[in-house]
MARKEZA-595661 format. One record per residue (C-alpha): z, x, y; residue in three letters. Coordinates in steps of 0.25 Angstrom, whole numbers, plus 5000, padded with zeros to 4 digits. Layout:
<rs>
ZXYALA/...
</rs>
This chain:
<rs>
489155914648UNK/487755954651UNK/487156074654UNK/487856174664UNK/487256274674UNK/487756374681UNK/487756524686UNK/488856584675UNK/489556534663UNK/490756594662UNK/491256584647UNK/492656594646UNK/493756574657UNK/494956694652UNK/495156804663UNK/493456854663UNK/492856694662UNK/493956674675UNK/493556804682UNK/491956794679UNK/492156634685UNK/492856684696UNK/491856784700UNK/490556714696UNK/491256594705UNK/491256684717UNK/489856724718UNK/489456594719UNK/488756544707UNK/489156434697UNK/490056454687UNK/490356374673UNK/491556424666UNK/491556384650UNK/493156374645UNK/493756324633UNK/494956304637UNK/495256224648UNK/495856324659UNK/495556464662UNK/496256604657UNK/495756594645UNK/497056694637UNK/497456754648UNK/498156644654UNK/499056644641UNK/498956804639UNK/500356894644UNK/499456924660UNK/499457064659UNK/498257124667UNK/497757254669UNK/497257314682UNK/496757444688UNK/497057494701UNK/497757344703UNK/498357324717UNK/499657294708UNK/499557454704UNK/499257484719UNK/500457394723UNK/501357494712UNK/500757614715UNK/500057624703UNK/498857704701UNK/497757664691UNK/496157694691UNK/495157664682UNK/495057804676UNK/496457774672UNK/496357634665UNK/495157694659UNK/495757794651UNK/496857684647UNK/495557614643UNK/494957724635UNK/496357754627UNK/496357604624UNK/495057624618UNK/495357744611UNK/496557674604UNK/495657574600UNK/494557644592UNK/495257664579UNK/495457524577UNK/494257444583UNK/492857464587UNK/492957514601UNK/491957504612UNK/492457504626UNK/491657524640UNK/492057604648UNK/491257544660UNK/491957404658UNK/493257474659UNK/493157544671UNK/492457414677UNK/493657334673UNK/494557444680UNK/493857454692UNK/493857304693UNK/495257254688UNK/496157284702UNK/494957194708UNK/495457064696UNK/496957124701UNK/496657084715UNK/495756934711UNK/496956894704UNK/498156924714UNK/497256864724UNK/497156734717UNK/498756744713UNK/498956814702UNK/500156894702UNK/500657014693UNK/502057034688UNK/502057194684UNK/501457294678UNK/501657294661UNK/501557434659UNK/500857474647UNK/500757644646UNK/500357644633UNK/498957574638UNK/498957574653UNK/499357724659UNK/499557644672UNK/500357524676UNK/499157424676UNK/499257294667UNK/499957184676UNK/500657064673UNK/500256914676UNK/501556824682UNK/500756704676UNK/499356714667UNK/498956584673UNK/498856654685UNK/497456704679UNK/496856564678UNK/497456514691UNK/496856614698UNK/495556584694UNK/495456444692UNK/495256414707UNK/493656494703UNK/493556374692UNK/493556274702UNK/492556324712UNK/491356224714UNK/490356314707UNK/491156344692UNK/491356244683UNK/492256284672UNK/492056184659UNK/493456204652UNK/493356174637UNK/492256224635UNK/491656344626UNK/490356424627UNK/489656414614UNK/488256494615UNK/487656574627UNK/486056534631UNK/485056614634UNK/483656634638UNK/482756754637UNK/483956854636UNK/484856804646UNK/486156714644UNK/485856574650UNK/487156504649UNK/488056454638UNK/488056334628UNK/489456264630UNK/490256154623UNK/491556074623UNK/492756154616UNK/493056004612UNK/491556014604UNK/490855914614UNK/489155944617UNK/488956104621UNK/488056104634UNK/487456234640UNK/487856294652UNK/486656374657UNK/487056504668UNK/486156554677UNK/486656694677UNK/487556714666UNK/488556684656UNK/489856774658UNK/490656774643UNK/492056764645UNK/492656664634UNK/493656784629UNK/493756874616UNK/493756804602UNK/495256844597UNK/495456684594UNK/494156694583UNK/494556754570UNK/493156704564UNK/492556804575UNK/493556904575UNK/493356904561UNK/491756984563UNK/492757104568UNK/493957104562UNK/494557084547UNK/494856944544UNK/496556964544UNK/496457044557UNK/495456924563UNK/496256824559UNK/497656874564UNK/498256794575UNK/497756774590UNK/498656724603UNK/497756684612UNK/496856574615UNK/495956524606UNK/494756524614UNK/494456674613UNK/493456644601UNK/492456744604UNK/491356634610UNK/490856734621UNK/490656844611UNK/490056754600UNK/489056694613UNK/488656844618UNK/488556894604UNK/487456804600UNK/486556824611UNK/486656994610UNK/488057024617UNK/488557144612UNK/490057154608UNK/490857274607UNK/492357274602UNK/492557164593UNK/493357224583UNK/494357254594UNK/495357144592UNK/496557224593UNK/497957154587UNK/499257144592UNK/500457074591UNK/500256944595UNK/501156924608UNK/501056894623UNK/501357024629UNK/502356944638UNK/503156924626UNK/503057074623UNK/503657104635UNK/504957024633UNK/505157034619UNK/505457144608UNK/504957154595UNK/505857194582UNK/505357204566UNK/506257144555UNK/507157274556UNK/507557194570UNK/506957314578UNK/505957354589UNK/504757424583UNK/503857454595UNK/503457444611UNK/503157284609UNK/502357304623UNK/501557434618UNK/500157414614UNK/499757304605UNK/499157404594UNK/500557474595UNK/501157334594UNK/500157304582UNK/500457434574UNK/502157444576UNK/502157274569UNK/501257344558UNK/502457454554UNK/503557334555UNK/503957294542UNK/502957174536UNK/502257174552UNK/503557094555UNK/504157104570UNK/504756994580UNK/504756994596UNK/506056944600UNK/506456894615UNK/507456814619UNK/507356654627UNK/507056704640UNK/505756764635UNK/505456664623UNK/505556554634UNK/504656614643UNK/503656674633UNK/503756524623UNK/502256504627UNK/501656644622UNK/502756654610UNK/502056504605UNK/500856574604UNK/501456694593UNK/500756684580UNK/502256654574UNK/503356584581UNK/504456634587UNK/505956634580UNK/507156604589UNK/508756604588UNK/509756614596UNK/510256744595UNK/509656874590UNK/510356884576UNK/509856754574UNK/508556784579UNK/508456894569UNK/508856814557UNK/507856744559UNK/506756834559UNK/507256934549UNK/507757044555UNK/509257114557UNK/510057034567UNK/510957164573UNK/509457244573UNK/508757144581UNK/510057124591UNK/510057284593UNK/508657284595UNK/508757184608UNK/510057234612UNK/509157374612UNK/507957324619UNK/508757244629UNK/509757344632UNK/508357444636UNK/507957334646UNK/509357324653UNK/509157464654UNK/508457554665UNK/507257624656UNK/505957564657UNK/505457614642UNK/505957564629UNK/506657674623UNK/506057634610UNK/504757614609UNK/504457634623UNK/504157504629UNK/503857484643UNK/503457354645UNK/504757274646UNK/505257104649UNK/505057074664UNK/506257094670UNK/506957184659UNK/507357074652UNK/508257074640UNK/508056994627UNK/509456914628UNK/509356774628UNK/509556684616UNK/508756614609UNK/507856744603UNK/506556744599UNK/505856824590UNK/504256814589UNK/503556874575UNK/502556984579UNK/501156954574UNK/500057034573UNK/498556964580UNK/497656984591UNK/497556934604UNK/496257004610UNK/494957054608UNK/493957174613UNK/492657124609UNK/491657084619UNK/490157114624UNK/489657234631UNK/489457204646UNK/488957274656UNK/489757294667UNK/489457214674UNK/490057104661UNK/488657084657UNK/488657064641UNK/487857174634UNK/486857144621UNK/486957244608UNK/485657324615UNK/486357344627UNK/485757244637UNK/486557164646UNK/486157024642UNK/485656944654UNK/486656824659UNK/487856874650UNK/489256924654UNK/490556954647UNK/492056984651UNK/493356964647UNK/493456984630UNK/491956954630UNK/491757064634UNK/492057204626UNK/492057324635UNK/493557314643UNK/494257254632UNK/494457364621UNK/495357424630UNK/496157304632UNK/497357344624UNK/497757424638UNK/498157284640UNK/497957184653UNK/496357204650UNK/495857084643UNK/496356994656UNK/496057084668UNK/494757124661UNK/494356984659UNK/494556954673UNK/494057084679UNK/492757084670UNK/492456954671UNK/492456954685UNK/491357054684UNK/490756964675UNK/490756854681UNK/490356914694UNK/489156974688UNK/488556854680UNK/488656784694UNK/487856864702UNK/486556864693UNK/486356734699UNK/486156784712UNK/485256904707UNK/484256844698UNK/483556994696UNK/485057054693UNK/484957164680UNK/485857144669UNK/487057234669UNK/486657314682UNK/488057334685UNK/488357374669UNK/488157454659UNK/487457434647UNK/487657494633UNK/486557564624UNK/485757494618UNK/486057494603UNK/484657484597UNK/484357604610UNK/485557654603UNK/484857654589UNK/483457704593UNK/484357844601UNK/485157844587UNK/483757854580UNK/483157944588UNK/484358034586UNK/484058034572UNK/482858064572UNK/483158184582UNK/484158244574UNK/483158234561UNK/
</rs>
């Protein structure tokens, strides 16, 4: 292919590449799209769909009050959690613009046809009723797909960014190639380059910089396109990245199998709130007996769940009856019966809190684990995102290590690093992707119509670190 040029290069084409080629598309300019795969949604077309809003129409229409101030302090008790375990740095700013943004991506995507099921409350994480259910994740592409069509974006499906260009400080464009290793080309962007291509939970060799080796190479569900492309790109021409440790684990499950299922250790019994926080999840299999734990669901949901139960790290055991289910995998028949019996008889019941362990989050509809064949699904420890990404400003501009908005360059989505360490809320990485890269997106078009436009006049910009080192010399010097 030759040469390419154009207003934006959107790198990437999850939830922020959609948004930011949405929004760029509606001011106007001309729009390339660089994806390696050969659709749009990137994981969240294969992810659970859970979303989370602030001051949503959704919490209006259930007389739920929510405010940023609240989903703020939400935020900051995530990050407080966090900062025994990982390197934390979280801005506050990005935060309260993603709150203030998010019922706007509410009403885009309900005006385009996306439609929300119910709330999946989450006390523990969310104080308020806020993180919404998809009917149908595909909804997220097909509502988007009509902006990849318009006369002025052209979407170059399997493809990968390979090395951004630049001249006298600013970001030109973006070396492309063929993900099937044909010639790479350049695409050259007038304004700017928006970094969207996702995290780099699918590289263990990059994960490998942050993490022990062991914990690097555990296993991943997801696509295997999130290899860290933007961040290596923006990391060799200044970007600073914040938040690369923070690659929490989990048990490796869809959360819409959590929600059907139970989970019992080789005694045959239930051991936790399978649908509580993944760190609580990740801590309760550490205290079972050789880490070994089993969800177990019946045919109904097996059936409707056999896509995401493909992708376990193990495969799934079925019989046909549960004392023959738990033969197989090693546990005490009569304990594992009780169990169910237990659970199912809570959901035939009028409480709406596991006696327990407290769980809240319960099968759609109430429904009891009760139809033969049985499935039981070994739990397995691995990751399935990351927190790392570049400092922007806020208006998603990527920040260098001295503080300075590079010219031509913007990040969202799990390029970026400043929304995601409080992800674990849950509903973040999705609805943050979409409403920062919207900003993005926006932002990067409108350079082109004012040439004399300052970088990051509608952001923020950290201290610079080598004006950092100069203060922290004077400050010796003072004190001696």
């Amino acid at each position: 292919m030759p040469d390419l040029t154009c207003d934006v290069v959107v790198l990437g084409t999850g939830p922020a590449g959609m948004a930011a080629v949405s929004a760029a598309a509606a001011e106007g300019v001309e729009v390339v799209a660089v994806e390696p795969m050969q659709h749009i949604g990137g994981n969240a077309v294969w992810s659970t769909g859970y979303l989370a809003f602030v001051g949503s129409q959704m919490q209006a229409d259930q007389g739920i009050v929510d405010d940023v101030e609240t989903f703020v302090q939400d935020a900051r008790r995530m990050v407080d959690l966090a900062k025994d375990q990982f390197g934390v740095i979280w801005d506050e700013d990005i935060v309260r613009l993603f709150a203030r943004e998010s019922a706007e991506t509410y009403r885009i995507l309900t005006d385009r046809g996306v439609r929300f099921t119910r709330f999946i409350p989450r006390p523990k994480q969310h104080s308020i009723d806020r993180m919404a259910a998809i009917e149908d994740t595909w909804m997220l592409a097909r509502a988007f797909q009509p902006d990849f069509e318009r006369p002025n974006v052209k979407a170059l499906y399997g493809h990968l960014g390979k090395r951004l260009t630049t001249q006298d400080g600013r970001v030109t464009g973006v070396v492309v190639a063929p993900v099937d290793g044909g010639e790479p080309f350049t695409v050259t962007a007038r304004s700017a380059v928006v970094l969207a291509s996702g995290g780099y939970q699918s590289n263990p060799a990059l994960r490998q910089r942050y993490q022990p080796e062991f914990i690097a190479r555990g296993p991943y569900l997801g696509i295997d396109t999130c290899r860290g492309d933007g961040h290596l790109m923006g990391q060799a021409i200044g970007g600073d990245l914040i938040n690369m440790t923070f690659v929490p684990p989990l048990v490796i499950v869809s959360s819409s199998v959590v929600e059907d299922a139970i989970a019992v250790n080789t005694a045959g019994v239930r051991f936790h709130d399978e649908a509580g926080p993944y760190e609580e999840r990740v801590k309760r299999l550490h205290e079972q007996p050789q880490r070994r734990a089993f969800y177990v669901m019946d045919h109904v949901v097996a059936t409707e769940k056999a896509t995401l139960l493909s992708q376990m790290p193990e495969p799934p055991v079925q019989a046909g009856t549960l004392p023959e289910l738990a033969e197989l995998i090693g546990v005490p028949a009569d304990a594992l019966v009780a169990t169910v019996e237990r659970w199912n008889a809570f959901l035939a019941s009028d409480a709406t809190v596991d006696p327990d362990f407290g769980r809240v989050v319960l099968p759609p509809g109430r429904r009891r684990c009760a139809t033969g064949p049985f499935t039981a699904v070994p739990m397995i420890e691995g990751i399935n995102f990351c927190s790392g990404g570049f400092t922007t400003t806020t208006d998603m501009q990527v920040v260098d290590v001295f503080g300075d908005a590079i010219r031509g360059l913007f990040a969202a989505g799990d390029c970026a690093g400043g929304l995601n360490p409080v992800a674990d809320l849950g509903g973040i990485h999705i609805c943050g992707g979409l409403t920062l890269g919207r900003i993005a997106g926006r932002a990067a078009a409108r350079g082109v119509h004012d040439p004399n436009r300052k970088p990051g006049v509608q952001g923020h910009s950290l201290p610079s670190m080598l004006d950092t080192r100069i203060a922290l010399v004077h400050l010796e010097k003072s004190a001696n």
